[in-house]
N, C-alpha and C positions, 0 to 999 in steps of 0.2 A: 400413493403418498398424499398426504392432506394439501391441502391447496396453501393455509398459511406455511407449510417447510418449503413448497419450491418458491415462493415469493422471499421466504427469509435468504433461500440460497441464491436467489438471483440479484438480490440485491450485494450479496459478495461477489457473485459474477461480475456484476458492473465491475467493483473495484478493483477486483482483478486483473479484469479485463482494459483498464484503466490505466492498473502499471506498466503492463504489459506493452500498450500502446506505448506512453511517456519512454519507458527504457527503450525501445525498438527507434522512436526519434532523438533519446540523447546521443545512442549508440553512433547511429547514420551523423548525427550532426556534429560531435566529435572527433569520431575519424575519417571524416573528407575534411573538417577544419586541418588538420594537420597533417595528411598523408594525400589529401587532392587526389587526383587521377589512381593511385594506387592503394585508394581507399581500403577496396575489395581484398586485393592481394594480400596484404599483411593480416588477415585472417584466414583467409582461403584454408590454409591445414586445416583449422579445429574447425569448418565445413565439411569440409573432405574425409576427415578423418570419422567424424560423425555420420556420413552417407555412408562408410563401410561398415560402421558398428550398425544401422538401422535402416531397413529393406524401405521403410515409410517412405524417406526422401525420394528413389527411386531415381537416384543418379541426379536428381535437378543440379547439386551444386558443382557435378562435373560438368554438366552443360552451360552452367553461366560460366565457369572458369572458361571454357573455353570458344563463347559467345565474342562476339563483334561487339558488344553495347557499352556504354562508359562503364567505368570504374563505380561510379557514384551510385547506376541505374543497378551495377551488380550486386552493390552491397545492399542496398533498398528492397530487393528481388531476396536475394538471399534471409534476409532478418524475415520477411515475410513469412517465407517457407519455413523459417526455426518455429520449433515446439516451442512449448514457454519451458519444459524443465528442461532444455538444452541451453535456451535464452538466459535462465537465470544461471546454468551452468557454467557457460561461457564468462562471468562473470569472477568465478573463482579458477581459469583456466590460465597458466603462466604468460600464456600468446596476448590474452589482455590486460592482464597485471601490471607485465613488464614494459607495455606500451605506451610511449608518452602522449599516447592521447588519453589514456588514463589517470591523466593529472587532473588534480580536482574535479573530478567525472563525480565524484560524492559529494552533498554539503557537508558534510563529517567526517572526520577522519575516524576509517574502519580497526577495529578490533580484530584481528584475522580469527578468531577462534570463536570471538561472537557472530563475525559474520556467519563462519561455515555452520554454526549449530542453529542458523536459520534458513538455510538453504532446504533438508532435507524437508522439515515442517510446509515451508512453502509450497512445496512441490506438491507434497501429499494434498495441501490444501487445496490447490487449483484440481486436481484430480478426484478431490471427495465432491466438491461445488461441479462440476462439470457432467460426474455422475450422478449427480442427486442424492449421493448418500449425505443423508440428514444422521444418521448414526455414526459415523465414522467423524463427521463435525462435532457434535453433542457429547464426544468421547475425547478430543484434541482439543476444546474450543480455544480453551486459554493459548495451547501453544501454537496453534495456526493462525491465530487472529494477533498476538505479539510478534508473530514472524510476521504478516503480511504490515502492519506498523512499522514495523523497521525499516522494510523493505519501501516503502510510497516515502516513509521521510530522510533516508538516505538517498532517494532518488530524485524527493523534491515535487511527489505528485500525491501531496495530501495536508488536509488541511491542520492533522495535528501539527503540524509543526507553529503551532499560534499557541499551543501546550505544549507544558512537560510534561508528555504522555507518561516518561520514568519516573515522574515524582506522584502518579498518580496510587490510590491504595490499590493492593492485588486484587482483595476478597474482603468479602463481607460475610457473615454468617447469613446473613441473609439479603436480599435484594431492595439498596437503598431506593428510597422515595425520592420522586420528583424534585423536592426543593433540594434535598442533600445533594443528590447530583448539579441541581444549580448552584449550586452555595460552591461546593468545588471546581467548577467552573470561571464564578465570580471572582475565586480566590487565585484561580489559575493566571486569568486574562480577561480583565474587566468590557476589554476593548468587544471580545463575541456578543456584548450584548446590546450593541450598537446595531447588529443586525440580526435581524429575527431571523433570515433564512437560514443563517450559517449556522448561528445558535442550537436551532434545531437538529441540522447534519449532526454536527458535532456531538450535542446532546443524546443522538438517536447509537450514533457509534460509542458513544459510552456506557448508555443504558446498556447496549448490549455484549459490552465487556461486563458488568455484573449481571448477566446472568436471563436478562429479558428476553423474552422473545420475536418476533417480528411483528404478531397479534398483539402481543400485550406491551407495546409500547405507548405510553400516554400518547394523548392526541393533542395535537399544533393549541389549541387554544388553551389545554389545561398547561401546557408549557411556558405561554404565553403570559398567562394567568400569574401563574407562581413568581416568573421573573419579575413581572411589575408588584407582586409582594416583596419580595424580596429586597430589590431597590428600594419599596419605601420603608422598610424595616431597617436596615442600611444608612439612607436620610437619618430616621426618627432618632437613629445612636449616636451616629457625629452629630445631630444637633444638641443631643441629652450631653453628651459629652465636653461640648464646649460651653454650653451653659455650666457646667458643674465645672469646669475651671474657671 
């Protein structure tokens, strides 16, 4: 495989790898807020029930069940050991739905029927970036990469949420220019251009919603570049514009 695919897939590793983390601490940190010592317990089934469907676990979640260690240390142990498609599974599972530690566990309130048709997308996505297939990406992009957006800003571990990633355009016949993505940007949240680092994140994850690649993404200073044209194209029209009133 070329050396710029696994760098383009490792950089969705991270993010993946990113939610993954974030969910596994919201998880832990809102059911010992409200279930304390019997953290653990009140999931314990959909562990257990998942050690019988899958040889992988190798009984661990019957041995923390029935471990001497806190509640708190069981749940912690337990999230560790979860796959991520079980992780995101558990997610759509009645056991955590119906739990009130599940109260505004989301900044959004969920769509049950949008959620579940990001589920499957996510899964595959963490499974195509993990194996390297760079074709199984290339063939899904839009819907693995709209799943995993969903997924970091209903969780609260991504920076679109400074955008309206949903008011953003789908497609382009062809792959917009540097300023067009900045000018959508500008138009989005004036505030990203206050800082150049984030600017760029942001910018480099939209570039490659249209279509760029990890090689052919402009470089920091043509980025750079453009914004400070931009801004002063911007100036030059409110000031054109208040003189001509």
């Amino acid at each position: 495989m070329h050396k710029n695919y696994i760098e383009f897939l490792a950089y969705y590793y991270k993010r993946l790898m990113d939610l993954e983390h974030c969910l596994k601490n919201k998880i832990l940190y809102k059911f010992y807020n409200v279930h304390q010592g019997n953290c653990f317990k009140v999931l314990s089934a959909y562990f257990i029930n998942i050690e019988k469907r899958k040889k992988d676990y190798r009984n661990k979640f019957s041995k923390l069940k029935s471990s001497d260690i806190l509640g708190y240390e069981k749940l912690e142990k337990a999230l560790e050991y979860l796959f991520f498609s079980d992780l995101i599974q558990l997610l759509n599972e009645p056991i955590f739905i119906k739990d009130k530690a599940a109260k505004n566990f989301y900044l959004s309130k969920i769509q049950p029927e949008t959620f579940k048709s990001h589920i499957k997308p996510i899964k595959k996505f963490r499974n195509a970036v993990a194996h390297y297939n760079y074709r199984e990406y290339r063939k899904f992009r839009r819907k693995f990469v709209d799943s995993l957006i969903y997924f970091e800003r209903l969780i609260g571990c991504s920076k679109f949420n400074i955008i309206d990633y949903d008011s953003l355009p789908k497609e382009y016949a062809k792959k917009p220019g540097t300023k067009k993505i900045l000018s959508i940007l500008y138009n989005q949240n004036k505030e990203i251009f206050k800082n150049d680092k984030v600017l760029i994140e942001i910018f480099d994850q939209i570039a490659i919603l249209y279509g760029y690649t990890y090689d052919s993404l402009p470089q920091r200073w043509t980025i750079i570049r453009q914004k400070f044209q931009l801004e002063k194209e911007v100036k030059e029209k409110v000031i054109a514009s208040s003189q001509a009133g």
